[in-house]
C-alpha positions as CSV (number, residue, x, y, z in Angstrom):
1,X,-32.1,-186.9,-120.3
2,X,-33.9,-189.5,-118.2
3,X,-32.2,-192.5,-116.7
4,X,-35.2,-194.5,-118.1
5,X,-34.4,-192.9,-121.9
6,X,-30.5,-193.1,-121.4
7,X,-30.9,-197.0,-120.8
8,X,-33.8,-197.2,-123.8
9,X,-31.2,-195.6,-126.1
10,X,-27.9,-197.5,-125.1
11,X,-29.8,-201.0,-125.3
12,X,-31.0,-199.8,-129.0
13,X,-27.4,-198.5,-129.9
14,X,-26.2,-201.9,-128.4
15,X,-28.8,-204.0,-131.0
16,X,-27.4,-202.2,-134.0
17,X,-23.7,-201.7,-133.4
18,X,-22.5,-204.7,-130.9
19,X,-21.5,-204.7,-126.9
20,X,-18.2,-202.9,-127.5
21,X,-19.1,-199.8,-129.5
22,X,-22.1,-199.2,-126.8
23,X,-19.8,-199.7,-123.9
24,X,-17.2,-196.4,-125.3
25,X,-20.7,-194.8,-126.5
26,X,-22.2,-195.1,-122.8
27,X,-18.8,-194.5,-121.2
28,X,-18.3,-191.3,-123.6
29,X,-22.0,-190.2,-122.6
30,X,-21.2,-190.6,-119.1
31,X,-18.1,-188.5,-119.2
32,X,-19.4,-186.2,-121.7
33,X,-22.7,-185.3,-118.6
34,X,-20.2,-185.1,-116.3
35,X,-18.6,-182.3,-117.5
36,X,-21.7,-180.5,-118.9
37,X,-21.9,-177.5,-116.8
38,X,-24.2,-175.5,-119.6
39,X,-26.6,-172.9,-118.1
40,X,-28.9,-171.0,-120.9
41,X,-28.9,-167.1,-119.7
42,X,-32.0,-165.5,-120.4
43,X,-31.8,-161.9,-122.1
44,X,-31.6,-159.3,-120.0
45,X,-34.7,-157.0,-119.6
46,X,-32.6,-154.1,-120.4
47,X,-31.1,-155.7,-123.7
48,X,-34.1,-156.1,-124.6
49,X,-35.5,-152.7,-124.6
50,X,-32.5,-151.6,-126.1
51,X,-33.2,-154.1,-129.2
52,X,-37.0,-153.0,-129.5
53,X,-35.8,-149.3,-129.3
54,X,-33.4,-150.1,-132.2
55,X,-36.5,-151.7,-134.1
56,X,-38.7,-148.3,-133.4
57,X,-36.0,-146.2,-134.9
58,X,-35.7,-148.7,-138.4
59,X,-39.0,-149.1,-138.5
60,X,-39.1,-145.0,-138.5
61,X,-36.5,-145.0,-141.1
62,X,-38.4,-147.7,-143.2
63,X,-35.8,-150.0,-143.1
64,X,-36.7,-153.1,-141.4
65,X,-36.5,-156.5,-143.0
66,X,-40.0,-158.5,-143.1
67,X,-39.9,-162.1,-141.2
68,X,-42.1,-164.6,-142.3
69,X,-42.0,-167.5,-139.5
70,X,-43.8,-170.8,-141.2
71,X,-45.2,-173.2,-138.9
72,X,-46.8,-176.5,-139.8
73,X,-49.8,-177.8,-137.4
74,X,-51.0,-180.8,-136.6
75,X,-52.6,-181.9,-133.3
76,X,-50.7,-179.3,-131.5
77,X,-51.0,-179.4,-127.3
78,X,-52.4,-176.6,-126.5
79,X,-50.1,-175.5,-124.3
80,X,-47.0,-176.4,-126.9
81,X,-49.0,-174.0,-129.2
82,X,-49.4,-170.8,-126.8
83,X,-45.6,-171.2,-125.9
84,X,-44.6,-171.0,-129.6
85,X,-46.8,-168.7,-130.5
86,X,-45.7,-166.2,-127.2
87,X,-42.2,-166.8,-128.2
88,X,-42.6,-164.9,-131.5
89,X,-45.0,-162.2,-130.0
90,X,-42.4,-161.6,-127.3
91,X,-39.5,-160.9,-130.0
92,X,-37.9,-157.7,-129.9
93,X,-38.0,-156.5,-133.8
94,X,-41.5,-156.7,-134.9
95,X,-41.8,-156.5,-138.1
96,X,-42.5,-160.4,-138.6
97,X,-45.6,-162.6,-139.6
98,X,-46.6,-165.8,-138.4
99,X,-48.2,-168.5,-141.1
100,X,-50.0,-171.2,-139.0
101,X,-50.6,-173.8,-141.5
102,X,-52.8,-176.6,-139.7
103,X,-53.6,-179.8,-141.1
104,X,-55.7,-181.2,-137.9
105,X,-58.8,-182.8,-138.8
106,X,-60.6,-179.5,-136.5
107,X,-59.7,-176.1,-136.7
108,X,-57.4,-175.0,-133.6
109,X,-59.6,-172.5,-131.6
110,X,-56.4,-171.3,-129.5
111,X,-55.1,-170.3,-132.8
112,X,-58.0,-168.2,-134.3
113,X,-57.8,-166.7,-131.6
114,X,-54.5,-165.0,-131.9
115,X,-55.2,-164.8,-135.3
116,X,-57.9,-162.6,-134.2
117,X,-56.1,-160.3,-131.6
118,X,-52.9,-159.8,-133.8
119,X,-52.8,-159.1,-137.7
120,X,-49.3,-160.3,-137.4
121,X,-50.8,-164.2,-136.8
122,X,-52.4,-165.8,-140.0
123,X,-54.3,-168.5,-139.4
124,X,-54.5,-171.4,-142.5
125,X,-56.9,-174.7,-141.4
126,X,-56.0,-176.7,-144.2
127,X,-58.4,-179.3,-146.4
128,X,-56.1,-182.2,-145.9
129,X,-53.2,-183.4,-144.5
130,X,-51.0,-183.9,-146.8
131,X,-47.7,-184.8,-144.8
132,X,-45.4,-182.6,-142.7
133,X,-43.3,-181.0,-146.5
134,X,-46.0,-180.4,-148.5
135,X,-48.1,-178.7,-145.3
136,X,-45.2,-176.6,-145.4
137,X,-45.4,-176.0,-148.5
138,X,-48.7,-174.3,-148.1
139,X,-47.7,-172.3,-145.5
140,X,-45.0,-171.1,-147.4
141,X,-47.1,-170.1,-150.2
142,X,-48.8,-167.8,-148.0
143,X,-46.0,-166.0,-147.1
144,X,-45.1,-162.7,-147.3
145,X,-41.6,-161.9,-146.3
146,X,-38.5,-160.9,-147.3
147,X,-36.7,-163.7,-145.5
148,X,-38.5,-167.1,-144.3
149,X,-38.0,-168.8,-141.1
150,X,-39.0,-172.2,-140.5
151,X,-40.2,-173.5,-136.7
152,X,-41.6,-176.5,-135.4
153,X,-45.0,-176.5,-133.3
154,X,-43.7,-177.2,-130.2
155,X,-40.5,-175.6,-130.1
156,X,-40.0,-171.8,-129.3
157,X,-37.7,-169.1,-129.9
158,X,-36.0,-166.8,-127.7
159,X,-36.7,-163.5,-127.9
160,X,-33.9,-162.0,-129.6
161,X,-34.3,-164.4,-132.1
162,X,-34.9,-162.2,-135.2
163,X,-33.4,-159.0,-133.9
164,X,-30.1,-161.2,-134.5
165,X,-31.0,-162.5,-138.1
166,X,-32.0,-158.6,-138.8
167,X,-28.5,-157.9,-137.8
168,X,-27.1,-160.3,-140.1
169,X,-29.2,-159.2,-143.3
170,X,-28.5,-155.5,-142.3
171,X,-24.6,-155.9,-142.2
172,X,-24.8,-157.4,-145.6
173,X,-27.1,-154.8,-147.3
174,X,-24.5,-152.4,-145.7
175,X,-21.3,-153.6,-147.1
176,X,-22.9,-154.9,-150.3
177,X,-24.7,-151.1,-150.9
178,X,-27.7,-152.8,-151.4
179,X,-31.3,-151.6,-151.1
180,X,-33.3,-154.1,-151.9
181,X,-33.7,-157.2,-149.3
182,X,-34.3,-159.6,-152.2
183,X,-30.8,-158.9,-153.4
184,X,-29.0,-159.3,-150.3
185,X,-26.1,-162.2,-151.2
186,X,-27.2,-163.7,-147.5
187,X,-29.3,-167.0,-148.7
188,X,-29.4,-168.9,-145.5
189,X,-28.4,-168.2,-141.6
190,X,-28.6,-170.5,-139.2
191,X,-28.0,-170.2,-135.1
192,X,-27.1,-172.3,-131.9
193,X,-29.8,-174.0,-130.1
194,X,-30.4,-175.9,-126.6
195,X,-32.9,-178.3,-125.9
196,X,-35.6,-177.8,-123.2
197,X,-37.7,-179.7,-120.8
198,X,-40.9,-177.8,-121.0
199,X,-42.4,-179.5,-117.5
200,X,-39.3,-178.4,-115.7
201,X,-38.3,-175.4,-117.4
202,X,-34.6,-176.6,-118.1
203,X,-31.9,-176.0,-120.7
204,X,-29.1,-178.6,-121.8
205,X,-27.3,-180.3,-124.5
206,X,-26.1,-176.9,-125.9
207,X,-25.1,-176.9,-129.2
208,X,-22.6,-174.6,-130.5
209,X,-22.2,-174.5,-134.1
210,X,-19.5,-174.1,-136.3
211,X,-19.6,-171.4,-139.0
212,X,-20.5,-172.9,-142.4
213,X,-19.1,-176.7,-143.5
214,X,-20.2,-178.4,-146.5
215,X,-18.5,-181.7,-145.8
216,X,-20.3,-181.8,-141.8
217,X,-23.0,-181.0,-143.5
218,X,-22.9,-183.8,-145.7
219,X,-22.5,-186.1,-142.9
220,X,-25.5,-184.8,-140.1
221,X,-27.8,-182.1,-140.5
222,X,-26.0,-179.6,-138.1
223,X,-28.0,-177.1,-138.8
224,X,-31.4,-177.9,-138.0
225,X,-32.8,-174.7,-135.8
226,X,-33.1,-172.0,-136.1
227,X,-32.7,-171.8,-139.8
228,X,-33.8,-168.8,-142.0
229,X,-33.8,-168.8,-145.5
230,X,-34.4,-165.6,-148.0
231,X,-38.2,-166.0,-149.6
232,X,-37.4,-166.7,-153.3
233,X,-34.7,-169.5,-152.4
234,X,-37.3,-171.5,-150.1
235,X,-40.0,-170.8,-152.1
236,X,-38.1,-172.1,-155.4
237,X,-36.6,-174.8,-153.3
238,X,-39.7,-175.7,-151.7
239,X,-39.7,-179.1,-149.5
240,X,-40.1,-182.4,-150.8
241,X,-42.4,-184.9,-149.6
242,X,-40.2,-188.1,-150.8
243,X,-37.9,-186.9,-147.5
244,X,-40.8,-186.5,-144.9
245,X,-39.2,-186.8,-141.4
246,X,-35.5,-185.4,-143.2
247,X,-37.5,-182.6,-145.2
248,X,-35.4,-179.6,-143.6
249,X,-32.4,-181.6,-143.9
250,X,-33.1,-182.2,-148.0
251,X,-33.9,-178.0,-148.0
252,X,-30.1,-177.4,-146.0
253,X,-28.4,-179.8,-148.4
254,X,-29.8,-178.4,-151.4
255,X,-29.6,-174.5,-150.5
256,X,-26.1,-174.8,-149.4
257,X,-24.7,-176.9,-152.6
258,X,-26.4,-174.3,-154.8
259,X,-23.5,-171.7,-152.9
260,X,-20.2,-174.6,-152.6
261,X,-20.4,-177.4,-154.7
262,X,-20.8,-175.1,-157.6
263,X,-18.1,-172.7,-156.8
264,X,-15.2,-173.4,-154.7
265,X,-16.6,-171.1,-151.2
266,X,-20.0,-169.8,-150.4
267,X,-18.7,-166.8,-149.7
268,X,-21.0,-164.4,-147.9
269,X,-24.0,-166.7,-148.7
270,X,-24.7,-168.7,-145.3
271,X,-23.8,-167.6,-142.0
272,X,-23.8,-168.9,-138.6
273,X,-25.3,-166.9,-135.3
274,X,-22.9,-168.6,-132.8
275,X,-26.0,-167.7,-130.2
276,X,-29.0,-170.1,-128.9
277,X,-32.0,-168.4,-130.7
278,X,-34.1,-171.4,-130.6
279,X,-34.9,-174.3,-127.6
280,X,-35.6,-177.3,-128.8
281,X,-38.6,-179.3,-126.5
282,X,-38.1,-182.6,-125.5
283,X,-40.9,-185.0,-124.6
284,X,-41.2,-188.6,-124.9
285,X,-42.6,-188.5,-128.0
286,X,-40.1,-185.9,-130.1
287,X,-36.9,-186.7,-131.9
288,X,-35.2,-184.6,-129.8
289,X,-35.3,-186.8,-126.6
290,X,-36.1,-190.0,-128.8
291,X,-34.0,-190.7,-131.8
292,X,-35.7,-194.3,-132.2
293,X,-39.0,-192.4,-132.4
294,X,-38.6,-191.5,-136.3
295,X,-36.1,-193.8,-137.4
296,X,-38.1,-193.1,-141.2
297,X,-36.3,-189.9,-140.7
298,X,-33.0,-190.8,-140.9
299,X,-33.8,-193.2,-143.7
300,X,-34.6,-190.0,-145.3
301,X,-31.5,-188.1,-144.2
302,X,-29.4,-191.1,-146.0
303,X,-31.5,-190.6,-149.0
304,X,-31.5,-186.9,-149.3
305,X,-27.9,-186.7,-149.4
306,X,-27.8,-189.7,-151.8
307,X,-30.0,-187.7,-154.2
308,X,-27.7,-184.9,-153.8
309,X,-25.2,-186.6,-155.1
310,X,-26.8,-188.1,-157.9
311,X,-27.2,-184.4,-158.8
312,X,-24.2,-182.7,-159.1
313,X,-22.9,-186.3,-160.8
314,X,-20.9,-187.3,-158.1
315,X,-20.7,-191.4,-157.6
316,X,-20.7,-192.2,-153.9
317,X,-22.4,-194.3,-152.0
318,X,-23.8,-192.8,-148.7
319,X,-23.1,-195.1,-145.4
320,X,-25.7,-194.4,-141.9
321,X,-22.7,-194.7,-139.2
322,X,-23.6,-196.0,-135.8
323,X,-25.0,-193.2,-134.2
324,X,-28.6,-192.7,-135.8
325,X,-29.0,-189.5,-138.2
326,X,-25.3,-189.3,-139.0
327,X,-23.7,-190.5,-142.2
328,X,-20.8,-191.2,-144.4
329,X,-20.3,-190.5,-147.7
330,X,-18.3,-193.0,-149.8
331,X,-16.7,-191.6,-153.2
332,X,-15.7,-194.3,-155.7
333,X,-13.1,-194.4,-156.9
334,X,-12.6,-191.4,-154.9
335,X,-13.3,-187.6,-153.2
336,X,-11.5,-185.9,-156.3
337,X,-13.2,-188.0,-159.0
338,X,-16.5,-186.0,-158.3
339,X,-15.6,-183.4,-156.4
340,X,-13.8,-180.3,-158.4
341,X,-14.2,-178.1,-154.6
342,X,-11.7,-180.4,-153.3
343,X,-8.1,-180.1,-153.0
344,X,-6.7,-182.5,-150.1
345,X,-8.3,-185.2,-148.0
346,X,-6.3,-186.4,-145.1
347,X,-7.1,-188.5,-142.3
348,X,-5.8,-188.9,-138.3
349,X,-2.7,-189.8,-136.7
350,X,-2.6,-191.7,-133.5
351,X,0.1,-192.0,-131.0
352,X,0.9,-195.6,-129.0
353,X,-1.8,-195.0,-126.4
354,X,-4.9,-194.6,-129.0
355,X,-5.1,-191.3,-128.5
356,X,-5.6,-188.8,-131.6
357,X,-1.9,-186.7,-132.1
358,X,-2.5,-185.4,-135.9
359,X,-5.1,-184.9,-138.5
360,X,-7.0,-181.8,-138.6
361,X,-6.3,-178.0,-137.8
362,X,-8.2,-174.8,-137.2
363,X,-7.2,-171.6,-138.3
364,X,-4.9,-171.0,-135.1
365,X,-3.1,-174.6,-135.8
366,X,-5.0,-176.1,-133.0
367,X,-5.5,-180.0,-133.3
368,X,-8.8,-180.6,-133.6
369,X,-10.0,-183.1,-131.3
370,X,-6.8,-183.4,-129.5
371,X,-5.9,-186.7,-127.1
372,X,-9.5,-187.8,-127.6
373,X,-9.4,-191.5,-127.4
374,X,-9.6,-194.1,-129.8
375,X,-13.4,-195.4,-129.5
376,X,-14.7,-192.5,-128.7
377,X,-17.1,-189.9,-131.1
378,X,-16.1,-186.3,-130.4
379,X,-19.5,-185.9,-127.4
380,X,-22.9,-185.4,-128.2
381,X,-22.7,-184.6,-131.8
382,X,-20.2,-186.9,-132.9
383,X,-18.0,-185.0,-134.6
384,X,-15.0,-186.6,-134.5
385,X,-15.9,-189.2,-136.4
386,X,-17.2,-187.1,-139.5
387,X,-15.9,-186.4,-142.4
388,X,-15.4,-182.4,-142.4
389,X,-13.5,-179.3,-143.4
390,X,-11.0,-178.1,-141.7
391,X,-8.2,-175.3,-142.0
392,X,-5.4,-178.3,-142.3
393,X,-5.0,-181.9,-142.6
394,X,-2.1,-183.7,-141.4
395,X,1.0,-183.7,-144.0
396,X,1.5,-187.5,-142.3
397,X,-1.6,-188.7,-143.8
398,X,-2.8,-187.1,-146.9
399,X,-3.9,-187.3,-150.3
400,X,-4.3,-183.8,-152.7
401,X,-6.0,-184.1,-156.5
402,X,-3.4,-185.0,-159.5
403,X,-2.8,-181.6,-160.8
404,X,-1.5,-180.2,-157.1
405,X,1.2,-183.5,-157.0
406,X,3.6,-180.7,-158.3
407,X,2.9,-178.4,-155.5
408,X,2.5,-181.0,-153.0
409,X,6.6,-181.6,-154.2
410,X,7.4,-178.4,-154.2
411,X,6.5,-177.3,-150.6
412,X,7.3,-180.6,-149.1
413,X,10.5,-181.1,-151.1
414,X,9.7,-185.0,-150.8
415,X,8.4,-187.5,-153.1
416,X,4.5,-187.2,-153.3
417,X,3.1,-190.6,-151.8
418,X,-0.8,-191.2,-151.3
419,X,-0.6,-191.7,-147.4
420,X,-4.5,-191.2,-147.3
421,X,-5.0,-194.0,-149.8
422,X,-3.2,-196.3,-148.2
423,X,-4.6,-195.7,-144.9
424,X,-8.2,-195.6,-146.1
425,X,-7.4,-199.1,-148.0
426,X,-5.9,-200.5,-144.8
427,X,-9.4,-199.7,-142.8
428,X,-11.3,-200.7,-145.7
429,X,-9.4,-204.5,-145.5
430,X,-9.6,-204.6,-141.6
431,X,-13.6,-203.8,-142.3
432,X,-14.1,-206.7,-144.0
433,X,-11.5,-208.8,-141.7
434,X,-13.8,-208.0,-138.5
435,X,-10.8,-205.9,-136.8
436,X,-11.3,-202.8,-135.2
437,X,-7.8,-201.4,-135.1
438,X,-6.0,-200.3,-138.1
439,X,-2.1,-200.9,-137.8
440,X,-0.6,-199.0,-140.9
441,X,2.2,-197.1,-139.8
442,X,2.0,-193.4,-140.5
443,X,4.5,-191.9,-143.4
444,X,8.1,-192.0,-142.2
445,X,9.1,-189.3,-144.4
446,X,8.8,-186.7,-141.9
447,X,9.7,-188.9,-138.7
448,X,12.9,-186.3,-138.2
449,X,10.4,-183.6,-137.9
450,X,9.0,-182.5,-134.4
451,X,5.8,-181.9,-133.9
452,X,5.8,-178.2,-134.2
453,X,7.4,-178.5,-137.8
454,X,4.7,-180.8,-139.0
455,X,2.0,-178.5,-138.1
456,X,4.0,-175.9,-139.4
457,X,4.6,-177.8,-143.0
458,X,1.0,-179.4,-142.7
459,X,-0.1,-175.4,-142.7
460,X,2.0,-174.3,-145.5
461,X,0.5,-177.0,-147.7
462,X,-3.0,-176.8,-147.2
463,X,-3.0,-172.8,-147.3
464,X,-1.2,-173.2,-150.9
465,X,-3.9,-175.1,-151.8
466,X,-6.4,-173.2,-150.6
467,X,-5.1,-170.2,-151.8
468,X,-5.7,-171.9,-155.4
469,X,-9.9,-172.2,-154.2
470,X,-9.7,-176.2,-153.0
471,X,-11.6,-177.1,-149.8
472,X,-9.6,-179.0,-147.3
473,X,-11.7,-182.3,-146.0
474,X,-10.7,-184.5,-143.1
475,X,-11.8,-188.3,-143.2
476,X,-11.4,-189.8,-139.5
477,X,-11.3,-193.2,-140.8
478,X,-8.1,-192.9,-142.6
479,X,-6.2,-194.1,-139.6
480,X,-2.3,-194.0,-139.3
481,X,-0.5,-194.9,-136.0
482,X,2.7,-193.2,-134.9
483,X,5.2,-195.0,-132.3
């Protein structure tokens, strides 16, 4: 990021959230460049034969997956256009089409002309514009394929891009014994992505994805690129033009609730690529260098996921947090009330210094987010101060659903006490108050167990739980302190 942008973005941050959360937000940013050292690898030549030689022989066998790769246009740069539109001809499986819906007032001659060299490119000028979901929309009507990826006219894909979704779809089919691609269980995959600076031809801001999460979904659309969705689940969905600017966002939230908040785990429904198949361009003008630049969207984002929850009956009120495109989502009178998927909800433990010493746990009992100060976000997608799931919660600071108080006795052999309620009443008092630090003390219950043995206890809880279907969700702003 420019110097000129970076001081644009920490003066706007500044105007909305006061000096002292954009002093740790620059201080955080400034630490969190420093020890950026990402470097995006381009694909070997030699992989990539090997992928298009493993296309040939599927494509023999008859056994290839179609693509359909929707693209909205509207007053595309020429130059954006030919790089997106080489990035799909250079992709090493083939058997893809590209839907270039344009809504310009004047029919893109770059475009026709591709149209005109390769069958694959179907070129749609449109009779009006009619905003960004329901030009989609259009494009998507078009569409032939058996799966539907969506991609943004200036961005571009790398060129293993759907050889890696392919993959994906085929291991499914496979272990399913499936032959038809419609009934493949695999409704949406998703991948890494980088951003790019198309002047300079440079990669940064990697972002690695986690596998699937509802609740970090609910909270920022993680998501985002490169998304692929199978046909008759975009094409049912559709986009919605009331969430122009958060439209993909609306299609994530609603595709994905379909597969968890109806059932306790989307099992085998949505899965992550932890690769970059998709660079993100940043110019002054895109959301990606520029989150100002759209502030409708995020508008948008809050509203989508407020819809959401009017849907599935859920009262909550949905909070934008500081950082712009990221949310919270407030459950009255609480998480359990309206969500059956969830089991626990705990919060984070911090020692004397301010620095995080509990809360939640991935698979491997690793503390999530460990040391990180008190201030700070969790780096460039602010994470660590999301509500999310996790593999464990902290047994310090917790709260489980009335029917697993028994269990919560029987594996703790304590007196069950609603350490998460208390916490999240304690910020909820210091909110109004004008405090920033949280003093409740966390639950001296366990205070002769070492550290080891609350990890330990914390695990055999929440994988009891979980054993029963229940999600695990961590809440960062249930705050406990530990001397």
């Amino acid at each position: 990021m420019g110097i000129r942008n970076a001081v644009r973005k920490t003066i706007a941050y500044q105007k909305r959230n006061g000096t002292r959360a954009a002093f740790f937000a620059a201080l955080e940013r400034v630490s969190d460049n420093f020890k950026d050292k990402y470097e995006y690898v381009p694909l070997p030549e030699d992989v990539k034969q090997e992928q298009k030689r493993e296309y040939k022989l599927l494509a023999e066998a008859g056994n290839c997956v179609r693509f359909s790769i929707v693209v909205p246009l509207f007053n595309t740069p020429e130059k954006y256009l030919k790089d997106m539109i080489e990035s799909v001809l250079a992709q090493t499986y083939g058997n893809w089409e590209l839907v270039l819906a344009d809504a310009s007032l004047n029919t893109s001659d770059v475009a026709k002309e591709y149209a005109d060299e390769d069958p694959r490119i179907k070129y749609y000028h449109l009779d009006k514009n009619a905003g960004i979901s329901e030009n989609t929309n259009r494009g998507l009507e078009k569409a032939s394929g058996d799966y539907i990826g969506l991609l943004d006219h200036d961005d571009i894909l790398t060129p293993d891009a759907l050889y890696e979704v392919s993959r994906v779809i085929r291991k499914s089919m496979k272990q399913n014994k499936l032959v038809r691609f419609q009934d493949c269980p695999v409704r949406l995959i998703y991948s890494d992505e980088d951003k790019y600076d198309g002047d300079r031809d440079k990669y940064y801001e990697h972002h690695a994805k986690p596998s699937f999460n509802m609740d970090y979904l609910l909270s920022n659309n993680y998501i985002c690129h490169f998304t692929v969705m199978r046909a008759d689940v975009i094409k049912r969905l559709k986009l919605r033009n009331d969430y122009d600017g958060a439209q993909d966002f609306d299609l994530f939230l609603r595709a994905t609730a379909e597969a968890t908040l109806d059932m306790p785990m989307a099992s085998g429904q949505i899965v992550h690529i932890a690769k970059v198949l998709y660079h993100w361009r940043c110019h002054k003008n895109s959301t990606a260098a520029n989150p100002a630049s759209k502030t409708y969207a995020y508008e948008a984002g809050k509203n989508a996921i407020a819809d959401l929850m009017r849907r599935y009956k859920i009262n909550a009120e949905v909070e934008p947090l500081q950082h712009l495109g990221f949310y919270r989502v407030n459950y009255v009178p609480d998480i359990f009330s309206g969500r059956r998927d969830v089991g626990c909800v705990g919060g984070k433990i911090l020692n004397k210094k301010g620095r995080i010493a509990g809360g939640a746990y991935t698979k491997d009992k690793a503390l999530m987010y460990a040391t990180l100060p008190e201030g700070y976000s969790g780096g460039l997608q602010h994470r660590a101060v999301l509500q999310q799931d996790c593999a464990a919660v902290d047994i310090r600071c917790l709260s489980v659903r009335p029917e697993l108080v028994p269990l919560y006795e029987q594996v703790t052999g304590v007196k069950y006490v609603d350490a998460y309620g208390e916490a999240i009443a304690q910020a909820k008092i210091a909110a109004k108050e004008g405090r920033h630090k949280v003093v409740q003390a966390a639950d001296d219950r366990f205070i002769s167990l070492n550290q080891q043995e609350i990890v330990d206890l914390s695990f055999k809880l929440c994988e009891e739980i979980r054993k029963k279907g229940y999600r695990i969700v961590w809440d960062p702003r249930a705050v406990q302190r530990i001397s």
